[in-house]
N, C-alpha and C positions, 0 to 999 in steps of 0.2 A: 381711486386711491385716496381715502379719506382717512380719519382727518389730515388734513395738511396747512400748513402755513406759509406767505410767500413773503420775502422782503426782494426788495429791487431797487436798483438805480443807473445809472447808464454803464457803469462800469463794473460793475458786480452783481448778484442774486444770492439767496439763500435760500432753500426751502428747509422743512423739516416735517417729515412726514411721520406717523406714529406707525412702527412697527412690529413685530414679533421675529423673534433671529433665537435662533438655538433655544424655542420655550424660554425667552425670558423678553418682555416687554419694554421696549425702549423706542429713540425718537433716532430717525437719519438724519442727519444734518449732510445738504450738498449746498457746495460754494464752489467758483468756479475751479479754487486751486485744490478741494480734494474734498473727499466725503468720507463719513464718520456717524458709528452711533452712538449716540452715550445711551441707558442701560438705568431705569426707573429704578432697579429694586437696588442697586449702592453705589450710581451715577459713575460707575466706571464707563470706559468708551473702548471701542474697538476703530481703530483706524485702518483702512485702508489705501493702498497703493494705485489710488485711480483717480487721475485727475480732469472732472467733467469739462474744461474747457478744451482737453486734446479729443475728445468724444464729439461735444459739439463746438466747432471755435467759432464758428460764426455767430453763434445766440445770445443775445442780450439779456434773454428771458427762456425757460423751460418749459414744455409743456406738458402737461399729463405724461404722455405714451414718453417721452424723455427720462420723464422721472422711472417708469416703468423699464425703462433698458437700462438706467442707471442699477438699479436693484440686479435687474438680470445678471450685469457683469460684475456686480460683487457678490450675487450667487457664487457665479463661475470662478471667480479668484480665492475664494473660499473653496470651493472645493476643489481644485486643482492645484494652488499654490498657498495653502491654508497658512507656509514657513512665510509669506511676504505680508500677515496680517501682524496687527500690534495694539496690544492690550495696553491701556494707559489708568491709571488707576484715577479715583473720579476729582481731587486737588488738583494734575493737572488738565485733564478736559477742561473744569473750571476755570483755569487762570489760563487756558486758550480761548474759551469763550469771553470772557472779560475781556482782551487781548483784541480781540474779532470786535466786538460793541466799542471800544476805542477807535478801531479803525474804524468806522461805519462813523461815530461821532466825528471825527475828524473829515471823513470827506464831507459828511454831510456839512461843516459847516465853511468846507469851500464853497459849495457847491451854494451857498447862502447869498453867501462872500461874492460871488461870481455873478449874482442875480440870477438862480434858479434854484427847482424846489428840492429840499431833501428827498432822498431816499423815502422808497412808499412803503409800508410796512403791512 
């Protein structure tokens, strides 16, 4: 499952894998409270209703075949309950990721504060 990117820290993860969803190219963003693609060709997103930390609650971190059930079950929720998916136009996915990189800046710099290291990117 390439390309992929990983950030992490004790209390959170992010991945974002580069994907293809309905012939149109875009990147999955999972974090533990939900997962989302936004959508290269006019940065809209598609959110859905699956939150990876009641999938895995125990994991710190994800691994491959993880990220791979994650897909599976937004397969699945796409074609079974396509009415619980949600189109967000690409302004605000934006000011959600903005929103996301605040929080990330901000624990990181407890976690400074605290004497240990940021979040790994």
């Amino acid at each position: 499952m390439y390309p992929y990117a990983e950030s992490w820290g004790d209390e959170t993860y992010h991945y974002r894998v580069s994907v293809v969803w309905d012939e149109r190219d875009g990147e999955l963003n999972v974090s533990p409270v939900g997962a989302h693609i936004a959508f290269d060709d006019d940065g809209s997103g598609l959110l859905f209703p699956v939150v990876p930390r009641v999938l895995f609650p125990d994991q710190q971190r994800l691994a491959p075949a993880d990220l791979l059930h994650v897909l599976k079950v937004l397969a699945f929720v796409a074609r079974t309950k396509p009415d619980q998916l949600e189109g967000k136009p690409a302004h605000e996915i934006e000011a959600a990721y903005r929103r996301y990189l605040q929080r990330q800046a901000q624990a990181d710099a407890r976690r400074r504060k605290d004497g240990f290291p940021p979040s790994r990117e």
